[in-house]
C-alpha atoms as an extended CHARMM CRD file, in Angstrom:
* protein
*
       232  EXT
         1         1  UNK       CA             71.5950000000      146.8540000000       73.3370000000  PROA      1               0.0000000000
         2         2  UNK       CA             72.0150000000      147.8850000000       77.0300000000  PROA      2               0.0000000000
         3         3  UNK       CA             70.4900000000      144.9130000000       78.4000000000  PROA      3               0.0000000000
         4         4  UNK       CA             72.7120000000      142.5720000000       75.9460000000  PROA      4               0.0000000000
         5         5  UNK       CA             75.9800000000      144.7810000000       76.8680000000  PROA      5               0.0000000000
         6         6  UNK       CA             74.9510000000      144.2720000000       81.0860000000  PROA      6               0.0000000000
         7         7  UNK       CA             74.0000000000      140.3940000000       80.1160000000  PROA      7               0.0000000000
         8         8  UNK       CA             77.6550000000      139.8870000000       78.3910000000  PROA      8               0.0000000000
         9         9  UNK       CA             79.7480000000      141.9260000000       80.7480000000  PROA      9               0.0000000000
        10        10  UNK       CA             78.5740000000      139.1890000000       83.0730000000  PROA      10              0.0000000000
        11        11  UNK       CA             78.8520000000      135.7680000000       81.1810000000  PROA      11              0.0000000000
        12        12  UNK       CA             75.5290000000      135.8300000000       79.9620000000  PROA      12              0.0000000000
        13        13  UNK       CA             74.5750000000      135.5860000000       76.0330000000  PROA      13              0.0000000000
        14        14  UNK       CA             70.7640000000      137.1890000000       75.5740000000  PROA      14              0.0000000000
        15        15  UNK       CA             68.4900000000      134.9390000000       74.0510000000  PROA      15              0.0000000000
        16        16  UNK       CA             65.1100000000      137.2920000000       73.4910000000  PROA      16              0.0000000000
        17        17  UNK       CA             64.2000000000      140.4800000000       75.1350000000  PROA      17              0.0000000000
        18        18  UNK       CA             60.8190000000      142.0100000000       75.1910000000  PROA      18              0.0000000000
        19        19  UNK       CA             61.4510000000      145.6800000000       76.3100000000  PROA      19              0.0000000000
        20        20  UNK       CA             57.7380000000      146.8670000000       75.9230000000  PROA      20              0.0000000000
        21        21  UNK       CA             54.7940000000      145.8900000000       78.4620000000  PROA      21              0.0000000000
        22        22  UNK       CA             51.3890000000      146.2920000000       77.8000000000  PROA      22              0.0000000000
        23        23  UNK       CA             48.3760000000      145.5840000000       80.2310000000  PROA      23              0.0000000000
        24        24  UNK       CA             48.9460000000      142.2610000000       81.4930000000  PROA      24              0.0000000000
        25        25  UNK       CA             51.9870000000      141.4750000000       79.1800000000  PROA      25              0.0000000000
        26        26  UNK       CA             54.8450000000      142.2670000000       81.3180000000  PROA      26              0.0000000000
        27        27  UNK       CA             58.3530000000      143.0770000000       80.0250000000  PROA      27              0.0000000000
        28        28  UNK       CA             61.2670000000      140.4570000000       79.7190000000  PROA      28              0.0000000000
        29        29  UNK       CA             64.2050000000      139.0270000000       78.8550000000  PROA      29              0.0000000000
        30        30  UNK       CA             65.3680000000      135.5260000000       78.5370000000  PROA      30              0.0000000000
        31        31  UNK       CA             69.3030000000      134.5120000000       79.0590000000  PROA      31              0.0000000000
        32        32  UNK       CA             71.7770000000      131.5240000000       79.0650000000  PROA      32              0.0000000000
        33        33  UNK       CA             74.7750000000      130.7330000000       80.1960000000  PROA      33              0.0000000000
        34        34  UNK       CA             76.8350000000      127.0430000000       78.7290000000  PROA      34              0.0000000000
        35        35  UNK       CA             78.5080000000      127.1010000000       82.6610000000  PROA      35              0.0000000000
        36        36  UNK       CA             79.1010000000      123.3570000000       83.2650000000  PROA      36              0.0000000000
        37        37  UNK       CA             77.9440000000      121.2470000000       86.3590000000  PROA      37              0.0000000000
        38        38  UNK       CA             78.2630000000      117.7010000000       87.8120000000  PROA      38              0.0000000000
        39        39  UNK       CA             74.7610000000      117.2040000000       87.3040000000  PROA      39              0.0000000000
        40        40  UNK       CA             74.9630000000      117.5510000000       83.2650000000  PROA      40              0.0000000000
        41        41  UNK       CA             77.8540000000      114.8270000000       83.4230000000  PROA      41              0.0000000000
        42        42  UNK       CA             75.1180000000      113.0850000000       81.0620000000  PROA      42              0.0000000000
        43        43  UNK       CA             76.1240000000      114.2600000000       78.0720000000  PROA      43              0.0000000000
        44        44  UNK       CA             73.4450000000      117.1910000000       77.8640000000  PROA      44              0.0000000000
        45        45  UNK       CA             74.4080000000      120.2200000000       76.8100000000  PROA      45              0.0000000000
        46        46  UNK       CA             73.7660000000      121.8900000000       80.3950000000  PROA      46              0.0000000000
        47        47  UNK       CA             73.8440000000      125.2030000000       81.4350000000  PROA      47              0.0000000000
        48        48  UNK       CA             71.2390000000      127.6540000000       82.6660000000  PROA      48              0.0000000000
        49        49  UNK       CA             68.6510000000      129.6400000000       81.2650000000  PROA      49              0.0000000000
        50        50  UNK       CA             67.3730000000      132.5800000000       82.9100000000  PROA      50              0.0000000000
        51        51  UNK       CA             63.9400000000      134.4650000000       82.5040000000  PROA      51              0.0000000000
        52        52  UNK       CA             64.0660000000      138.1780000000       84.1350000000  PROA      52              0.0000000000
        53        53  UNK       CA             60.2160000000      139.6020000000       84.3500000000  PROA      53              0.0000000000
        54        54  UNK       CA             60.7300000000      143.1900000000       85.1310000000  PROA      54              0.0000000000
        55        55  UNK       CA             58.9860000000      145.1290000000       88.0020000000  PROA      55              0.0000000000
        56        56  UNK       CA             56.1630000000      147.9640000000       87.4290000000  PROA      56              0.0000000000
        57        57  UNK       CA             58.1480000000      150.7340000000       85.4380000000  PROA      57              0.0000000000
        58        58  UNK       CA             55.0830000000      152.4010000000       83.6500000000  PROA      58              0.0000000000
        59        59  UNK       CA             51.4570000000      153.6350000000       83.9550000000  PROA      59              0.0000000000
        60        60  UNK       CA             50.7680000000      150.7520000000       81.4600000000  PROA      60              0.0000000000
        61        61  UNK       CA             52.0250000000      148.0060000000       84.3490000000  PROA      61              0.0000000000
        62        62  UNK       CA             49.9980000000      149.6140000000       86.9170000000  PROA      62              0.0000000000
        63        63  UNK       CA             46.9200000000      148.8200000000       84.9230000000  PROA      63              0.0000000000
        64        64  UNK       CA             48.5690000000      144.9860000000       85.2520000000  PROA      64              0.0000000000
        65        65  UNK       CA             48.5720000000      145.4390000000       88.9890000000  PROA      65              0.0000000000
        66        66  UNK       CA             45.1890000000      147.0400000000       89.7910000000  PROA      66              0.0000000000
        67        67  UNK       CA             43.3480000000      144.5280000000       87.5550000000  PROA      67              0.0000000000
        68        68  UNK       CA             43.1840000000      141.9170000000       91.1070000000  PROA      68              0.0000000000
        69        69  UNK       CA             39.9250000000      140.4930000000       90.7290000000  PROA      69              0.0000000000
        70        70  UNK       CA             40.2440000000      136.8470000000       91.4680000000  PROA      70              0.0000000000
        71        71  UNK       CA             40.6610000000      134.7400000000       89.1260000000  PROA      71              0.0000000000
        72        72  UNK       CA             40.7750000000      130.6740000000       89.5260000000  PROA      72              0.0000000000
        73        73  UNK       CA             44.4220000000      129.7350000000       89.6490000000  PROA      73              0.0000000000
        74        74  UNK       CA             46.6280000000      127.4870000000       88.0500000000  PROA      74              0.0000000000
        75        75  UNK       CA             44.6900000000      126.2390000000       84.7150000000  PROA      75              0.0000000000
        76        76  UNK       CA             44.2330000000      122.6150000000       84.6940000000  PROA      76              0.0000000000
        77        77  UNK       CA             47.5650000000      120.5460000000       83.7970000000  PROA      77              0.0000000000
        78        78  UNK       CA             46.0160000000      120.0140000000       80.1650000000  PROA      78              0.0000000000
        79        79  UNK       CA             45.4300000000      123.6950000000       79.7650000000  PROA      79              0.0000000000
        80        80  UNK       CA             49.1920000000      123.9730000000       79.9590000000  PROA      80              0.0000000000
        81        81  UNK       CA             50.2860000000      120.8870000000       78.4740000000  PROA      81              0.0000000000
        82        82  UNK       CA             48.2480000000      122.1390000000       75.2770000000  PROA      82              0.0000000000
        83        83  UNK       CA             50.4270000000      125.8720000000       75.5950000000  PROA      83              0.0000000000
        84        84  UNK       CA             53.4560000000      124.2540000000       75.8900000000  PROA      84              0.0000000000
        85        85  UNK       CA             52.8000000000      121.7350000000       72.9050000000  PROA      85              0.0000000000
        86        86  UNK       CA             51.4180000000      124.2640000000       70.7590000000  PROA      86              0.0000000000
        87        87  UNK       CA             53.8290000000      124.2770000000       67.6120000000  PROA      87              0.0000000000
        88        88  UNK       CA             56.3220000000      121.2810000000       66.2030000000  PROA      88              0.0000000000
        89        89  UNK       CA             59.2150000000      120.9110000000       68.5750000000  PROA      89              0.0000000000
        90        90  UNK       CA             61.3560000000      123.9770000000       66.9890000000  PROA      90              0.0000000000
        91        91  UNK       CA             64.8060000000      122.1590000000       67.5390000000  PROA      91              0.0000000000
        92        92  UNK       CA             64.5790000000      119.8950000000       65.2400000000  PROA      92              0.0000000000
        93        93  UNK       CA             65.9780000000      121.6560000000       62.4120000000  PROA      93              0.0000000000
        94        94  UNK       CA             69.4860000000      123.0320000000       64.0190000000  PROA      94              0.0000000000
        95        95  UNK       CA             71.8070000000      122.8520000000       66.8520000000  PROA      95              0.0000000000
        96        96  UNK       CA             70.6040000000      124.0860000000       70.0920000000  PROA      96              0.0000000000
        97        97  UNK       CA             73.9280000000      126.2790000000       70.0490000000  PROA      97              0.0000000000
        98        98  UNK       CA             72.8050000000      127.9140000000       67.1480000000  PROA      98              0.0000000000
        99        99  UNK       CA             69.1910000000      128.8700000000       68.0110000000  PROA      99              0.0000000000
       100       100  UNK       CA             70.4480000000      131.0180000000       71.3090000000  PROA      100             0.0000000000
       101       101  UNK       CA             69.7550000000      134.0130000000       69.1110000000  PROA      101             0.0000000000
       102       102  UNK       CA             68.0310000000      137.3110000000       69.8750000000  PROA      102             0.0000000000
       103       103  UNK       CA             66.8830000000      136.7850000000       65.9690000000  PROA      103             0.0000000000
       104       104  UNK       CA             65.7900000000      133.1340000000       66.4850000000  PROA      104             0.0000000000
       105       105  UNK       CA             64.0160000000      133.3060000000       70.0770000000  PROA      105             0.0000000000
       106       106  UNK       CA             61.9460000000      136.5240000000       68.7620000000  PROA      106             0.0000000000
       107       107  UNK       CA             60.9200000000      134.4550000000       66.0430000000  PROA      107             0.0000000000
       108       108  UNK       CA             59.6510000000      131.5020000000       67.9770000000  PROA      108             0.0000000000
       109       109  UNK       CA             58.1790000000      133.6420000000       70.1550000000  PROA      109             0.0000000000
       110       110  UNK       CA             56.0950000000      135.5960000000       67.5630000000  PROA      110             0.0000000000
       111       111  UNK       CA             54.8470000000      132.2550000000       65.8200000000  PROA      111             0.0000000000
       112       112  UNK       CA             53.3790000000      130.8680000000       69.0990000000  PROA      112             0.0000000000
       113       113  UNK       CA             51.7380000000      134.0320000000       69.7550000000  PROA      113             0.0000000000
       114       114  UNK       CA             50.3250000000      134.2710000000       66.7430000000  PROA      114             0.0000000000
       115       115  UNK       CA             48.9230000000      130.8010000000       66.8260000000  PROA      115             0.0000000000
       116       116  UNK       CA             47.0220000000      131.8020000000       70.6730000000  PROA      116             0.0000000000
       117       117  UNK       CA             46.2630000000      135.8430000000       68.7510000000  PROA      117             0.0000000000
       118       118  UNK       CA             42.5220000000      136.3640000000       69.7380000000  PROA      118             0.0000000000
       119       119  UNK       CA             42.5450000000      133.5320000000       72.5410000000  PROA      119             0.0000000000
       120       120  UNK       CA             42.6320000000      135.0510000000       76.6080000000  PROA      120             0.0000000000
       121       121  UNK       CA             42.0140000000      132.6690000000       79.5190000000  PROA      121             0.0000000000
       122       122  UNK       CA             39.6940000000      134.0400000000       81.5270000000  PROA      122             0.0000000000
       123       123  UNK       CA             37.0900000000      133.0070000000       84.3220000000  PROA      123             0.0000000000
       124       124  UNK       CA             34.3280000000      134.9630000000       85.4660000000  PROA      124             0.0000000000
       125       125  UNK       CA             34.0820000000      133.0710000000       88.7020000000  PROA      125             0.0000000000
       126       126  UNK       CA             36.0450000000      131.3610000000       91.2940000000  PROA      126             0.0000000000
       127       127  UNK       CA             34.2260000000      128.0390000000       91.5060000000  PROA      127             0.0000000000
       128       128  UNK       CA             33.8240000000      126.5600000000       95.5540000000  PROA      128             0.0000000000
       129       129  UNK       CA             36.7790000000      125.1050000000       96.3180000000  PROA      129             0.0000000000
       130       130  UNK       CA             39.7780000000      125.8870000000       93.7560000000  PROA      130             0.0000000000
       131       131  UNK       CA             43.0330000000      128.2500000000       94.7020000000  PROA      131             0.0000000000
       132       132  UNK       CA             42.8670000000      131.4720000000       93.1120000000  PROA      132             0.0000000000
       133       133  UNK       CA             45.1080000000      134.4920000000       92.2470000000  PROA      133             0.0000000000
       134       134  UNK       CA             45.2710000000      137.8510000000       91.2400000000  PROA      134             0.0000000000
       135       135  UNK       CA             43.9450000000      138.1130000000       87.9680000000  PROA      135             0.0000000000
       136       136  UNK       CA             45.9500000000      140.4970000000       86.2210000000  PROA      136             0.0000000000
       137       137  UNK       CA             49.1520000000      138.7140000000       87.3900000000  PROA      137             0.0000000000
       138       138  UNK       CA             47.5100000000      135.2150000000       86.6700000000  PROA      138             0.0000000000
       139       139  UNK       CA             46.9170000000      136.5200000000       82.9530000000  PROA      139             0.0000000000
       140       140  UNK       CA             50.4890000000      137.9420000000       82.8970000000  PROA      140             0.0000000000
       141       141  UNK       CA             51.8910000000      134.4110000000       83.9240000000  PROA      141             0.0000000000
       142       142  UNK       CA             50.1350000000      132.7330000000       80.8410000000  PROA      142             0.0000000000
       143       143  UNK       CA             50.6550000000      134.9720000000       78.3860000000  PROA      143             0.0000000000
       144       144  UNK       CA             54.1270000000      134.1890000000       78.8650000000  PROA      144             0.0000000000
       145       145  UNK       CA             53.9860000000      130.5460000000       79.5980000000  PROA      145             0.0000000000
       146       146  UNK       CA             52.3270000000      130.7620000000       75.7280000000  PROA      146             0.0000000000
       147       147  UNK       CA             55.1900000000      133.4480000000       74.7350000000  PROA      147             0.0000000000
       148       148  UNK       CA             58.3610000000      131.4960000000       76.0290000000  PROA      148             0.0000000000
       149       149  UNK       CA             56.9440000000      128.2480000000       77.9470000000  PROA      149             0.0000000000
       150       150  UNK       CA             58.1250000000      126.0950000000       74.6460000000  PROA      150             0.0000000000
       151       151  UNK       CA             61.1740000000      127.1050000000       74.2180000000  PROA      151             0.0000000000
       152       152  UNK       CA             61.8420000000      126.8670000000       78.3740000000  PROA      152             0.0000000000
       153       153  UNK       CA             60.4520000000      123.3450000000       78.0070000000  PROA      153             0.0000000000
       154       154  UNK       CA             63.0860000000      122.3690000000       74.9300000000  PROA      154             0.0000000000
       155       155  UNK       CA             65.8620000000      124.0180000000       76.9160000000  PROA      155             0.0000000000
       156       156  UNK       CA             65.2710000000      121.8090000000       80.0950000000  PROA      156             0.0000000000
       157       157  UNK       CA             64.8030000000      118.6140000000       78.0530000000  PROA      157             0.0000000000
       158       158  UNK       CA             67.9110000000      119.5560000000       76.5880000000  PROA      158             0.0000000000
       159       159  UNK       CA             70.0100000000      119.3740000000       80.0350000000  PROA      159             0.0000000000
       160       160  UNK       CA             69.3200000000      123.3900000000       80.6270000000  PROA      160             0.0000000000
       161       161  UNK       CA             68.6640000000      124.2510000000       84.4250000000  PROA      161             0.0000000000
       162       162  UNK       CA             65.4460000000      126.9450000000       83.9600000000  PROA      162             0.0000000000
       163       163  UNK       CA             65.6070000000      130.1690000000       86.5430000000  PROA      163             0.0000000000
       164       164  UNK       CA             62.3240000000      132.8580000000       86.7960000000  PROA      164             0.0000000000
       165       165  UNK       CA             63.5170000000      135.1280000000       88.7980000000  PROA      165             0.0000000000
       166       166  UNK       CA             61.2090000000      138.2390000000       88.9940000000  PROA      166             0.0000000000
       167       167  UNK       CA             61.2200000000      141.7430000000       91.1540000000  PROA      167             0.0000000000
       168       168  UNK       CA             57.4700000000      143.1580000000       92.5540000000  PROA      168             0.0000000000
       169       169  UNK       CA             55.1810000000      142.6190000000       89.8850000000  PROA      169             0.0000000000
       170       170  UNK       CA             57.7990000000      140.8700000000       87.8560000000  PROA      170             0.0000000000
       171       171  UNK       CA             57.7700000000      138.5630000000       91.0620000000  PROA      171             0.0000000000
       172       172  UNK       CA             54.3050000000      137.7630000000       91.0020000000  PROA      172             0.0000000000
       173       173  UNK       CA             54.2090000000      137.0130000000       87.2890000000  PROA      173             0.0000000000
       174       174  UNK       CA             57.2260000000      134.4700000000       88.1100000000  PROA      174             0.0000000000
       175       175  UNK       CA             55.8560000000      132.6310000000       90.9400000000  PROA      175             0.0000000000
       176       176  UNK       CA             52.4340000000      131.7860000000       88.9250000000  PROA      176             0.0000000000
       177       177  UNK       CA             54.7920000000      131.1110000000       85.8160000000  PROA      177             0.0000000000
       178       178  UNK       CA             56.8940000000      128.5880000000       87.5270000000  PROA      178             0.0000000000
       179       179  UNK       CA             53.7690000000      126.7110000000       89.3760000000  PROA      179             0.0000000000
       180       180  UNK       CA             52.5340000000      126.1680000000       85.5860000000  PROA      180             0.0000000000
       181       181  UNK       CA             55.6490000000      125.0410000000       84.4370000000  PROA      181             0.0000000000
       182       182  UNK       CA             57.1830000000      122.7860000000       88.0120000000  PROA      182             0.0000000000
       183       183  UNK       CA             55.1510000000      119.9590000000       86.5660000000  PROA      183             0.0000000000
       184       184  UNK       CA             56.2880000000      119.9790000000       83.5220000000  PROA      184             0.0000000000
       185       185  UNK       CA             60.0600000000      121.0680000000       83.4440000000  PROA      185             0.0000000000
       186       186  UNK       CA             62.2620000000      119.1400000000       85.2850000000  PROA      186             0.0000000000
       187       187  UNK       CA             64.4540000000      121.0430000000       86.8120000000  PROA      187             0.0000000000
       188       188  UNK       CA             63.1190000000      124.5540000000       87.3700000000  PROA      188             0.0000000000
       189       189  UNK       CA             63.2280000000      126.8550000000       90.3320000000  PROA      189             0.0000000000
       190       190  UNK       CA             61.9480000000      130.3570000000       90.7810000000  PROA      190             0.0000000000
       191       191  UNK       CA             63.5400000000      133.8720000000       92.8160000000  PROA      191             0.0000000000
       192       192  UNK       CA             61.3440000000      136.6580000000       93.8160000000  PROA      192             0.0000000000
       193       193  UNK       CA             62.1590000000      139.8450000000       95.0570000000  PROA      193             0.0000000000
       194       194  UNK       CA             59.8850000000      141.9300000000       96.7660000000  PROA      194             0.0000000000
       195       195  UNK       CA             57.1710000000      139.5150000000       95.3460000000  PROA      195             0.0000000000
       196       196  UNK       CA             53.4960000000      141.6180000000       96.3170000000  PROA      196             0.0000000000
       197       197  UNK       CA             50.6660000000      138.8540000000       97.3400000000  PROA      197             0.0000000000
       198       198  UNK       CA             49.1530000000      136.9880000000       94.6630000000  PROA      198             0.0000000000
       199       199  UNK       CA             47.6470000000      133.6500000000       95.6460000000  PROA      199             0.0000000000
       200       200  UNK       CA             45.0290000000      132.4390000000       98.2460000000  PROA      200             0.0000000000
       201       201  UNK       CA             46.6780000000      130.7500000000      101.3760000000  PROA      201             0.0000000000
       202       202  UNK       CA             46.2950000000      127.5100000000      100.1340000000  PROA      202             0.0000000000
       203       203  UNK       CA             48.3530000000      128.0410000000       97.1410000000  PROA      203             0.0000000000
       204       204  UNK       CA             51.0220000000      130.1520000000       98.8470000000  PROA      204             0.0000000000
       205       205  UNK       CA             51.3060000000      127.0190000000      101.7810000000  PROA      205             0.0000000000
       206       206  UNK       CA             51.5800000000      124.9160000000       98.4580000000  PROA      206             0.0000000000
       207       207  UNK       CA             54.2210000000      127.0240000000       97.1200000000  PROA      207             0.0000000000
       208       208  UNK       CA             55.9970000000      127.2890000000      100.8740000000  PROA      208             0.0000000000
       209       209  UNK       CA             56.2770000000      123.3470000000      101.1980000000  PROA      209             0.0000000000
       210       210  UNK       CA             57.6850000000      122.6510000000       97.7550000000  PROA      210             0.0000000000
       211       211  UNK       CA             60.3660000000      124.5200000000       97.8200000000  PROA      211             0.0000000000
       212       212  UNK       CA             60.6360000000      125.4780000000       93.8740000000  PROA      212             0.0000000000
       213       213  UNK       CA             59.5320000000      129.2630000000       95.0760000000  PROA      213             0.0000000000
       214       214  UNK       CA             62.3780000000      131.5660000000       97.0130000000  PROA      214             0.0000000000
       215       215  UNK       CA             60.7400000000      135.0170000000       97.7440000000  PROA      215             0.0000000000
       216       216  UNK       CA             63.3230000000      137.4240000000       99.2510000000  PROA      216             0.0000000000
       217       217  UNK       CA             62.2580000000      140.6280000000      100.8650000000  PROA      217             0.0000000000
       218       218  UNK       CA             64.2970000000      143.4390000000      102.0600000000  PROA      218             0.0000000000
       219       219  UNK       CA             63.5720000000      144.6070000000      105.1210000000  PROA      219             0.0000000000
       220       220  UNK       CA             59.6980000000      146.3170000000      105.9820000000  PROA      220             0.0000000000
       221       221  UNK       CA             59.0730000000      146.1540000000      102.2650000000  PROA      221             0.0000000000
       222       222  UNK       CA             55.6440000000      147.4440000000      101.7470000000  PROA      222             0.0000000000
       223       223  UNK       CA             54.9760000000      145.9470000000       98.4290000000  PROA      223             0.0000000000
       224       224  UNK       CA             55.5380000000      142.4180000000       99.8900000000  PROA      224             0.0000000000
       225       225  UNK       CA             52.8440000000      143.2470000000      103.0350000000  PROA      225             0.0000000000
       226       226  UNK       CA             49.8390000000      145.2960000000      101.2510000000  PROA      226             0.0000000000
       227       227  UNK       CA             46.5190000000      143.0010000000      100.9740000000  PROA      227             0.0000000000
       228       228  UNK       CA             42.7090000000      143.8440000000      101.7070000000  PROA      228             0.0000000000
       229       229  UNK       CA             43.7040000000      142.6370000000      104.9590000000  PROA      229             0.0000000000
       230       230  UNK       CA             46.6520000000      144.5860000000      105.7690000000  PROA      230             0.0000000000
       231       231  UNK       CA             44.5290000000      147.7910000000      104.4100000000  PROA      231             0.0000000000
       232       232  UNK       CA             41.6710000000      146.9600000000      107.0030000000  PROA      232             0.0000000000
């Protein structure tokens, strides 16, 4: 109730919110906002939607951060293609007006995950070569992409402008979210805050050059500094 009394206070109607983490499934909360712009003069709905992953608030999403073995980052395209196309396209049936629900977007949320219940990417090994990332954020990242990736897909094919915006861990989780998703949403962009390190260079000069990744940090921030490297 406090987070939909904040969202509304500032223009925002609350879509879904997933107070509770668990290891490697951080909290969140999903908004949107009908604000008009020149670029849906196309007769799209427009808008934007906004996914808020929160920072490390609990024992439970330290776990999340000390879990950093590598693991090999992002999933191949058809990995994600397959999340994203899991379930019949769930707009079909009503107006996309009327499925900005808390009610509705839990529910579409709990039938995807129940579809993926039992199944956890995971790779034992970085093979020669590929760009890796922490693990426990990279698991984070697609447990959500499987938890809200859909519906963020139906939004932006619907004329929605899709923000991840993130804080510490929360920022990690977003910035491997959003390089699943950049290929596949067409307008998305991503804002971290305090964002710890959580790709190899190669990824991270990737991320740099693109452009759909703004990391913002205040000041001497540890968080945004600490790495084996720094440590040594």
């Amino acid at each position: 109730m406090e987070v939909q009394r904040l969202a509304a206070l500032q223009g925002w109607a609350t879509i879904c919110v997933h107070p509770e983490a668990s290891t490697e499934r951080p909290a969140f909360a999903l908004f949107g906002s009908e604000r008009s712009s020149p670029e849906q003069a196309d007769g799209h709905i427009g808008g934007e939607v906004v996914l808020a992953i929160r920072g490390t608030a609990s024992m439970i999403d330290v776990t999340t951060n000390l879990n950093s073995s590598p693991q090999s980052f992002p999933p191949p395209p058809s990995q994600v293609r397959a999340v994203l196309s899991a379930y019949d396209r769930w707009r079909r049936s009503t107006s996309l007006r009327d499925q900005l629900s808390a009610s509705h977007g839990h529910a579409v949320a709990k039938r995807l995950q129940d579809m993926l219940d039992g199944q956890r990417w995971q790779w034992e090994t970085v093979p020669p070569g590929a760009t890796y990332g922490n693990g426990g954020f990279c698991r984070a990242a697609m447990w959500l992409l499987a938890e809200v990736g859909p519906v963020l897909l139906d939004l932006a094919e619907a004329g929605w402008r899709v923000v991840v915006v993130g804080h510490s861990m929360g920022a990690a989780v977003a910035a491997l979210l959003t390089v699943m998703l950049k290929d596949f949403l067409r307008d998305v962009s991503c804002w971290t805050y305090g964002c710890p390190p959580c790709v190899d260079a190669v990824l991270a000069d990737d991320l740099m050059t693109s452009g759909v990744v703004t990391s913002v940090v205040i000041h001497d921030d540890v968080v945004s500094r600490i790495s084996p490297a720094s440590i040594r």
